[in-house]
C-alpha positions as CSV (number, residue, x, y, z in Angstrom):
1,X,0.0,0.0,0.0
2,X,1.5,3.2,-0.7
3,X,1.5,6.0,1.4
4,X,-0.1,10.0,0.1
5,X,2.6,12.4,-0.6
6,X,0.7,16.0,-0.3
7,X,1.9,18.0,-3.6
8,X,0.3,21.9,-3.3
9,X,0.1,23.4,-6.3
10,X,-0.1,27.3,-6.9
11,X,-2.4,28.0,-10.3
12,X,-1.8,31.4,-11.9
13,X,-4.1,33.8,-11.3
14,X,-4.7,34.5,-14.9
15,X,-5.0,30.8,-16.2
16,X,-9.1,29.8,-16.4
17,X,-8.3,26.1,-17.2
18,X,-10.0,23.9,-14.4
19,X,-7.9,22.2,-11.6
20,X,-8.3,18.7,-12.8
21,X,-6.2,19.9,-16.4
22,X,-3.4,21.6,-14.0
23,X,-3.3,18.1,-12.0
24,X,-2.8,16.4,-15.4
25,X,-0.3,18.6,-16.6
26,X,1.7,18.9,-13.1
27,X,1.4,15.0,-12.8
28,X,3.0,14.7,-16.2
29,X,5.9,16.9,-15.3
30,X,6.8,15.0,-11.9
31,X,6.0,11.4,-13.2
32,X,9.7,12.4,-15.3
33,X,11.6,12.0,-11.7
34,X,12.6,8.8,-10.2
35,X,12.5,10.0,-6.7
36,X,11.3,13.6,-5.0
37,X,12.7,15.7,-2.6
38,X,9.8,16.6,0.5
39,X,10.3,20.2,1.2
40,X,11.3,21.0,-2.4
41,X,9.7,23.8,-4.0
42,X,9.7,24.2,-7.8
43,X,9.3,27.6,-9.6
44,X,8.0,26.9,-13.0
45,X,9.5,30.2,-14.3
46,X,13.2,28.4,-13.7
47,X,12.3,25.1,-15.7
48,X,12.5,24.6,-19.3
49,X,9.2,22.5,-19.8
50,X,6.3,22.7,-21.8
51,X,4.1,26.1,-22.3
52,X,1.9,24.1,-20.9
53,X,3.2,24.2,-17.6
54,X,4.8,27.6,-17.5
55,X,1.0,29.3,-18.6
56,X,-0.9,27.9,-15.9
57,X,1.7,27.2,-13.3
58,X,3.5,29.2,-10.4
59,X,4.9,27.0,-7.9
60,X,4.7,23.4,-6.9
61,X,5.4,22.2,-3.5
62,X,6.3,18.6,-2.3
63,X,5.3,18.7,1.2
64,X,7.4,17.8,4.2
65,X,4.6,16.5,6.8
66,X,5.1,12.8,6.8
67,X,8.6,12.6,4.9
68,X,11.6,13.6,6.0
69,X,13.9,11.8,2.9
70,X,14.3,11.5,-0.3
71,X,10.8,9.6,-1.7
72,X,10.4,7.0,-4.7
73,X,7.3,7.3,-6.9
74,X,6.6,4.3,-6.7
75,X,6.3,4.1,-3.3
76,X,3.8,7.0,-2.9
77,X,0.7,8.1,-3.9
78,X,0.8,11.7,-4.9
79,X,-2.2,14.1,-3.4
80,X,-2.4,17.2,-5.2
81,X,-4.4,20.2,-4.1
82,X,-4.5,23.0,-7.1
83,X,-5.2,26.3,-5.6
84,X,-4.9,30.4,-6.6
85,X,-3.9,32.9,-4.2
86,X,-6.0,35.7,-3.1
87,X,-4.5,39.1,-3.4
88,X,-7.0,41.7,-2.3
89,X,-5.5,41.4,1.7
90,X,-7.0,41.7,5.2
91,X,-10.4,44.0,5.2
92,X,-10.8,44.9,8.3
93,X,-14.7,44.4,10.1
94,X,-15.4,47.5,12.1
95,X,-18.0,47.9,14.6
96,X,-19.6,51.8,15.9
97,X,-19.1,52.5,20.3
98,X,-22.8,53.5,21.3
99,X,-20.6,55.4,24.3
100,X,-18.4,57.2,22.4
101,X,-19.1,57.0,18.6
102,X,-15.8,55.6,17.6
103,X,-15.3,52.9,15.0
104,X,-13.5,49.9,16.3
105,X,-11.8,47.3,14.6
106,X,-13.5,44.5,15.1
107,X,-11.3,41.9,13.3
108,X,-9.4,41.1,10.4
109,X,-10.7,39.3,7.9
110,X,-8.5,37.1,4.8
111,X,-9.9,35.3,2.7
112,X,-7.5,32.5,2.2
113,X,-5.9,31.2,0.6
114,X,-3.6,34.6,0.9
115,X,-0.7,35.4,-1.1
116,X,0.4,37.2,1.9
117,X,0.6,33.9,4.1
118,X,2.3,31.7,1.0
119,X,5.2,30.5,2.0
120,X,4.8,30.9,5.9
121,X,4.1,27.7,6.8
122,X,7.3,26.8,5.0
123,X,9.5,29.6,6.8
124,X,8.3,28.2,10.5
125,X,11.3,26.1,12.2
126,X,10.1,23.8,15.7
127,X,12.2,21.6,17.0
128,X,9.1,19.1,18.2
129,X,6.3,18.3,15.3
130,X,4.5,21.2,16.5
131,X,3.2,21.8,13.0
132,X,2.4,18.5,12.0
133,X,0.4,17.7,14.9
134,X,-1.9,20.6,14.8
135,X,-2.4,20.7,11.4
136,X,-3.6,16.4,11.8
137,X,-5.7,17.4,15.1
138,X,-7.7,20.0,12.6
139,X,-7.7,17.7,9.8
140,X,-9.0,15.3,11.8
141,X,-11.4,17.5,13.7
142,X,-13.1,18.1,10.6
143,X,-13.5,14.7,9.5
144,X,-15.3,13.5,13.0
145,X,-17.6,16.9,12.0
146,X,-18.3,15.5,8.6
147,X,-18.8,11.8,9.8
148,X,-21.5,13.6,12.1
149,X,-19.5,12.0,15.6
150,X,-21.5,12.9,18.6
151,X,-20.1,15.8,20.5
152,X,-21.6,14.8,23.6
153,X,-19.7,11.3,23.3
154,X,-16.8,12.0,22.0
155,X,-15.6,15.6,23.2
156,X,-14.2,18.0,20.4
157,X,-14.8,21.8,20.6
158,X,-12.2,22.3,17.6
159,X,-9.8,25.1,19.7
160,X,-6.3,24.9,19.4
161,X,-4.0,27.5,22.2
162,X,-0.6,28.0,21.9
163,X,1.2,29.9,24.9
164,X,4.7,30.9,25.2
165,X,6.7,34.1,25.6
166,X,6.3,36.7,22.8
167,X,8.3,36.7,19.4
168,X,8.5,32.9,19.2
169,X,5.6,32.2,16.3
170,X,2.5,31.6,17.5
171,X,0.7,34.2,15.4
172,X,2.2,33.0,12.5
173,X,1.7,29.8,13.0
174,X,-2.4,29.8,13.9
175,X,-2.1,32.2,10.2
176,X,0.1,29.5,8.3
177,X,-2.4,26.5,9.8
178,X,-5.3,28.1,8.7
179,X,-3.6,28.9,5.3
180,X,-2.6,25.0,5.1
181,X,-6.4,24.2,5.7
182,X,-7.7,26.1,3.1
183,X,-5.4,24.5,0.7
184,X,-5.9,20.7,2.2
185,X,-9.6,20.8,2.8
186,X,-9.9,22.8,-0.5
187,X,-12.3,19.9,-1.7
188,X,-14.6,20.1,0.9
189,X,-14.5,23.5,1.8
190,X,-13.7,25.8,-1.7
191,X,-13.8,29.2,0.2
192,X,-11.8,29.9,3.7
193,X,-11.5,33.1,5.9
194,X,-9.4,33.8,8.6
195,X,-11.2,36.4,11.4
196,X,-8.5,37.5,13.5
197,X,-9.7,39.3,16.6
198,X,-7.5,41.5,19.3
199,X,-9.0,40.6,23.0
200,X,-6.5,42.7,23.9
201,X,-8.3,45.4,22.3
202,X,-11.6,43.9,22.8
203,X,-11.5,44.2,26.7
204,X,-9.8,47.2,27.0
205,X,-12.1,49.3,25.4
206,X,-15.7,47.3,24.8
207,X,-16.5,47.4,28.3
208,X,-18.8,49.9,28.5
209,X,-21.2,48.1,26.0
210,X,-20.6,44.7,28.2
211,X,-21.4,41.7,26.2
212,X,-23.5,43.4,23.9
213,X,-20.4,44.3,21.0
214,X,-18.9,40.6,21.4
215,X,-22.3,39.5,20.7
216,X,-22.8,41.4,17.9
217,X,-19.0,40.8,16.6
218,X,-20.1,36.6,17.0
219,X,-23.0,37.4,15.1
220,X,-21.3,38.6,12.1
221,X,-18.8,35.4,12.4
222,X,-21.8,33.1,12.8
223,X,-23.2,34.8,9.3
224,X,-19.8,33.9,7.5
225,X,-20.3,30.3,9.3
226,X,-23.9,30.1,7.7
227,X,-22.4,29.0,4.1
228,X,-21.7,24.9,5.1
229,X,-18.8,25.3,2.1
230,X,-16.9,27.7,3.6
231,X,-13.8,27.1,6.0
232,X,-13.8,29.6,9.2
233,X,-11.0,29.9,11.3
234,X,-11.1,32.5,14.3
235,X,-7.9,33.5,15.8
236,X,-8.4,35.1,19.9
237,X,-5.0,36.6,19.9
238,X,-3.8,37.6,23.4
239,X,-6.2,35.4,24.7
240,X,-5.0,35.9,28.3
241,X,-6.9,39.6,28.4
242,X,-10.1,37.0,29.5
243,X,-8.1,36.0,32.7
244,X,-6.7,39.3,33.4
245,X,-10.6,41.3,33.1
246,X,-12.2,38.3,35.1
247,X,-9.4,38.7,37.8
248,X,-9.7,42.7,37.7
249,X,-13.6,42.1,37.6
250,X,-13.9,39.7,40.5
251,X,-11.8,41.9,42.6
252,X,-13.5,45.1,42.1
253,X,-10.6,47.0,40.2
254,X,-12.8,46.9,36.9
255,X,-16.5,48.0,35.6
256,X,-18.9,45.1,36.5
257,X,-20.0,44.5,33.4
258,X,-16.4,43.6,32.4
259,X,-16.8,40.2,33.4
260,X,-20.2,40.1,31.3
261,X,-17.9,41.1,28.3
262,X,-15.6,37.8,29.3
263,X,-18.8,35.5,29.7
264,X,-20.0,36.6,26.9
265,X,-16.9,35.5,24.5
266,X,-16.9,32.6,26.4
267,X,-20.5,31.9,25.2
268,X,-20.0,32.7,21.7
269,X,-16.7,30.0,20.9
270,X,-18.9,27.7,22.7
271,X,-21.8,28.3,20.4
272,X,-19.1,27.9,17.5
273,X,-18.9,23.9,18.4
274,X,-22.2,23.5,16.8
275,X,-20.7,24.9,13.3
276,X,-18.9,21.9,11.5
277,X,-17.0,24.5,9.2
278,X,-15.6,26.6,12.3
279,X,-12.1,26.6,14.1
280,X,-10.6,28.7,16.7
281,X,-7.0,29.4,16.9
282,X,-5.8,31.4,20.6
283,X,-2.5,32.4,21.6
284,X,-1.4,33.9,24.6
285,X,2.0,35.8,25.6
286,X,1.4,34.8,29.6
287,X,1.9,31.3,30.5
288,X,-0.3,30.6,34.2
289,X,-2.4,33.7,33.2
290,X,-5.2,32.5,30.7
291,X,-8.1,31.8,31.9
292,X,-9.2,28.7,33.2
293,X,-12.5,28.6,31.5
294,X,-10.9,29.1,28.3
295,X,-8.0,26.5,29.3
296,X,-11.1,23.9,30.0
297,X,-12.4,24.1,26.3
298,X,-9.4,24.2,24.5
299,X,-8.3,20.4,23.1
300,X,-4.8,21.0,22.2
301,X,-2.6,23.4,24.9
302,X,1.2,23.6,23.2
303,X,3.8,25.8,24.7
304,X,6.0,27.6,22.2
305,X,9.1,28.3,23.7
306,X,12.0,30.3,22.1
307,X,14.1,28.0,19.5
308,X,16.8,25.7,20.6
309,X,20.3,25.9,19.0
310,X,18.6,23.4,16.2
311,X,16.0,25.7,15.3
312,X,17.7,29.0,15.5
313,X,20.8,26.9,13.2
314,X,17.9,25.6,10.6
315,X,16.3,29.9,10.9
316,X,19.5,31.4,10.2
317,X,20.4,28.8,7.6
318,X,17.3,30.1,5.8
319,X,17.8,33.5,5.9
320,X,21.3,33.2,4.5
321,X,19.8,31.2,1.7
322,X,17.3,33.4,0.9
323,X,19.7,36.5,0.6
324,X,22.0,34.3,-1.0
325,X,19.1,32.9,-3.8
326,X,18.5,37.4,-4.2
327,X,22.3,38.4,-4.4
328,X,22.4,40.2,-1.3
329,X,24.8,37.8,-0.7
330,X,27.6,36.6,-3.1
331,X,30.1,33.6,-4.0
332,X,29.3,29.7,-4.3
333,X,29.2,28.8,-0.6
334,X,26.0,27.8,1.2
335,X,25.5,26.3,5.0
336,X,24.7,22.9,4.9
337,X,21.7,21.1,6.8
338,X,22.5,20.0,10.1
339,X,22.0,16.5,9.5
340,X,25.0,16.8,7.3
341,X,26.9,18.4,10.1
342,X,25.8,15.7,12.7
343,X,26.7,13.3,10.0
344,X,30.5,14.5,9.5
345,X,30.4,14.8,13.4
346,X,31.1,18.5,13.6
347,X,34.1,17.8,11.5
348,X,35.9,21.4,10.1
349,X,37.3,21.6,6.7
350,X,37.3,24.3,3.9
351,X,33.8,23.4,2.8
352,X,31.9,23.1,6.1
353,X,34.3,25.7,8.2
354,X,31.0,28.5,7.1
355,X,28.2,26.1,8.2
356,X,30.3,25.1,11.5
357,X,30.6,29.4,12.1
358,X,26.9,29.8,11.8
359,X,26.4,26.5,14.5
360,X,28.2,28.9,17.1
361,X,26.4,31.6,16.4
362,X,23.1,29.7,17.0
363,X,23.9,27.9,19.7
364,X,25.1,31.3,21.0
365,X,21.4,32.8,20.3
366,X,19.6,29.7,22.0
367,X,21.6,29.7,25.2
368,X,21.2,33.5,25.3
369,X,17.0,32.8,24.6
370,X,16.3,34.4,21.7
371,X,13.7,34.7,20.0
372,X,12.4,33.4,16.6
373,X,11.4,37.3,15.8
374,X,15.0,38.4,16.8
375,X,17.1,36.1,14.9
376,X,15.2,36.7,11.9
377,X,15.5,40.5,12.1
378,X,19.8,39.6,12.6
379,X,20.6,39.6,8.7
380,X,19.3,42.3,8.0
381,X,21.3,44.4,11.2
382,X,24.2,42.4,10.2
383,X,23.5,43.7,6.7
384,X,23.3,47.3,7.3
385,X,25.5,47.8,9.9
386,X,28.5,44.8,10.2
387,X,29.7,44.0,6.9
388,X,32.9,45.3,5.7
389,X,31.3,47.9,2.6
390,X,28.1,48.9,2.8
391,X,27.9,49.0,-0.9
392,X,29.8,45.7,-1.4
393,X,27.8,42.4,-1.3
394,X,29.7,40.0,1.3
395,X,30.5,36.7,0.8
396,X,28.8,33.5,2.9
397,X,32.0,33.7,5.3
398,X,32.0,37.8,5.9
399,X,28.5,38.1,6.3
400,X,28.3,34.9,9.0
401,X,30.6,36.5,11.0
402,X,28.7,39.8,10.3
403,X,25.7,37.6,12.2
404,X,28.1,36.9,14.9
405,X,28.6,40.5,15.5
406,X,24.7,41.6,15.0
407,X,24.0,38.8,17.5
408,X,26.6,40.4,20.1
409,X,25.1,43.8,19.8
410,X,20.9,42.2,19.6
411,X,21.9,40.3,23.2
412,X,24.3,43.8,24.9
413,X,21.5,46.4,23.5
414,X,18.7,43.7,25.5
415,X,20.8,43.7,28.4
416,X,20.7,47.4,28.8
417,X,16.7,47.3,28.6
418,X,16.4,45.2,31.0
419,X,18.9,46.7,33.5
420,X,17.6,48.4,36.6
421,X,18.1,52.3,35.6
422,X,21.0,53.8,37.9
C-alpha cells in the first residue's frame, strides 16, 4: 500500500483552465523523476518545460509532513491540491461604540488562501512536530464533523492554544495553519477566511457596551459560518486579556459588566462547536495567566518556547539562503543542513568551516534565549550595519561573522533594557 505524498500546487491567477487539467499537466511533469525531494519547492519560471506548464503554473510544493527523505514514486501516492492565491488582503470588520461613537476594529478578515501567508508555513522552524500535529488534530477534527460523531460522546470543541513568551511564532503559525487548511480541505471547503480578533483590544475598550459588541462581533462570524462550504477559522489573539478582566472584575478593580464582556466571548466560541465549518485558533504571551474557562475548552494546549540551538541553526540557515538565492549575498558557498553536520560529526574543513561558524552563532542565540522574531530581524542588522562595505555584497563567510557581530550587539542592547536604571 502506498502511502499519500501531499503536492500543493499554486495555479496562476490568470489561467481559467479547471484544476483537474493543471493536476494532469503537473502529474505529467513529476511522473519524469525517479525520486522527489519533501520540502522542495519548484518555480515553473526556472524550468525549461512545456508552455503548458509555464502558462498555468507558479509553484509546486512537495510537502514535508510525513517525509523527512528522499521519496520513490513508486512508493507513494501523490495528493495534489490546485489552488490560486488571493491578493485583495485583510479588510478589516469594524464595529460603531454606542458610548463614544468611535469605530473599532472588530477583526481582520482574509480570505484564504492569501498570497500574503504563502510560504509561511514553510518559513516556520520547531524543533518538536509542533506543526504537524496541529495541522492532523484540525484535519481530523473536521473529519469526526463530517462523519456527524456525537459531540456529547466524544468531546471536540475544535480550539487549538498556543502559549509561550512573545516573538516565538505563535501568530504565525495559527495564520500559516489556517492557510494550510484552506489548501488541504480545498475539496470540501472551496472558500476559507481567517477572522482575526484583538482581545486585547476587545476588553480594553468594549466594556462599557458589556457583552453586547462581542455578541454582535459573534453574530457577524456566525453569518460567515452560515455557508456549510466555507472554511472559518477565528484566531483570539492575546487570549489571556479573559483572565486578566475576570481577575480585575472579581476583585473590584474593573466595571462590573467587564466580566459580562468575558462570559460573553466565552458563550460565543462555545456556540461555534455546533458549526462543523468553524475553528478557533488562541494564543497567549502569559503562561499561568489564561483563563481557566478558556483552558477547560481548548483540546490541544502547546507551549512555544524560544528556538533551541537546532532551530535558530535551521532559521539562520534560511535566511542566508534566501539573501543568497537574491544576491544580497555573493560567492558559491552555502550552509549545509544540520544533518549533514551531525553526519561528519562537527568535522571542520574548507567546505563546512562556514556552516560550523553559523552552528556557534546559534547555539550562542539559543543559550542567550532568543527569540524566533530576533534572529530573523539579525541579517538584516548584520546587513546594514556589520559588513565590511556597505555597498559591497559580502560573501557567505563575511557576512556569517557579520551575524556573529549583529548577535553580540541584539543580546548587549537587551541587556541594557532590561537593566535596573541607575
Amino acid at each position: 500500500m502506498n502511502f499519500p505524498l501531499h503536492i500543493e500546487v499554486v495555479q496562476k491567477r490568470q489561467s481559467r483552465v479547471s484544476k483537474d487539467h493543471v493536476k494532469e499537466i503537473v502529474h505529467s511533469y513529476l511522473s519524469n523523476f525517479a525520486c522527489l525531494t519533501p520540502g522542495a519547492i519548484i518555480s515553473t519560471d526556472e524550468i525549461d518545460e512545456s508552455l503548458d506548464l509555464r502558462d498555468h503554473v507558479q509553484s509546486i510544493a512537495i510537502c514535508d509532513v510525513d517525509y523527512e527523505t528522499e521519496v520513490q514514486m513508486t512508493n507513494v501516492e501523490l495528493d495534489y491540491h490546485v489552488y490560486k492565491l488571493d491578493n485583495f488582503g485583510a479588510e478589516t470588520d469594524t464595529m460603531t461604540d454606542a458610548t463614544s461613537g468611535d469605530e473599532l476594529a472588530a477583526a481582520d478578515v482574509w480570505a484564504l488562501p492569501s498570497e500574503e501567508f504563502h510560504g509561511l508555513w514553510e518559513s516556520l522552524v520547531y524543533d518538536s512536530k509542533l506543526k504537524e500535529d496541529t495541522l492532523r488534530f484540525a484535519e481530523t477534527a473536521f473529519e469526526f464533523a463530517d462523519r456527524g460523531v456525537d459531540q456529547t460522546v466524544v468531546g471536540c470543541n475544535r480550539v487549538i492554544l498556543l502559549h509561550g513568551p512573545p516573538g516565538t511564532g505563535k501568530t504565525s503559525l495559527c495564520r500559516a495553519l489556517a492557510q494550510k487548511l484552506a489548501v488541504r480541505l480545498g475539496d470540501r471547503f472551496p472558500r476559507a477566511r481567517l477572522l482575526e480578533i484583538n482581545a486585547h483590544g476587545l476588553f480594553s475598550k468594549w466594556f462599557s457596551e458589556s457583552g453586547k459588541l462581542v455578541a454582535r462581533l459573534f453574530d457577524r462570524v456566525r453569518d460567515i459560518l452560515d455557508d456549510p462550504r466555507l472554511l472559518a477559522c477565528v484566531l483570539v489573539d492575546e487570549v489571556e486579556s479573559l483572565a486578566h478582566a475576570r481577575r480585575s472584575a472579581l476583585a473590584g478593580l474593573e466595571p462590573s459588566d467587564s466580566i459580562r464582556a468575558v462570559n460573553a466571548i466565552l458563550t460565543q466560541l462555545d456556540r461555534l462547536r455546533r458549526y462543523p465549518n468553524a475553528l478557533v485558533l488562541a494564543t497567549s504571551n502569559v503562561t499561568g495567566a489564561i483563563d481557566a474557562a478558556f483552558v477547560d475548552r481548548a483540546d490541544v494546549k502547546r507551549f512555544v518556547g524560544p528556538p533551541s540551538a537546532r532551530a535558530a541553526y535551521e532559521i539562520l540557515r534560511g535566511c542566508c539562503g534566501e539573501l543568497v538565492a537574491r544576491g544580497v549575498v555573493t560567492g558559491g558557498e552555502r550552509a549545509f543542513p544540520l544533518r549533514a553536520l551531525e553526519g561528519s560529526r562537527f568535522a571542520e574543513s574548507a567546505a563546512s568551516r562556514c556552516s560550523l561558524r553559523l552552528w556557534d552563532a546559534a547555539r550562542e542565540a539559543a543559550a542567550a534565549g532568543a527569540s524566533a522574531r530576533a534572529l530573523r530581524r539579525l541579517p538584516l542588522l548584520a546587513r546594514a550595519l556589520h559588513c565590511p562595505s556597505p555597498r559591497k555584497a559580502p560573501d557567505l563567510t563575511q557576512f556569517v561573522e557579520a551575524l556573529h557581530a549583529a548577535l553580540r550587539q541584539h543580546l548587549a542592547d537587551a541587556a541594557h533594557l532590561d537593566a535596573p536604571a541607575h
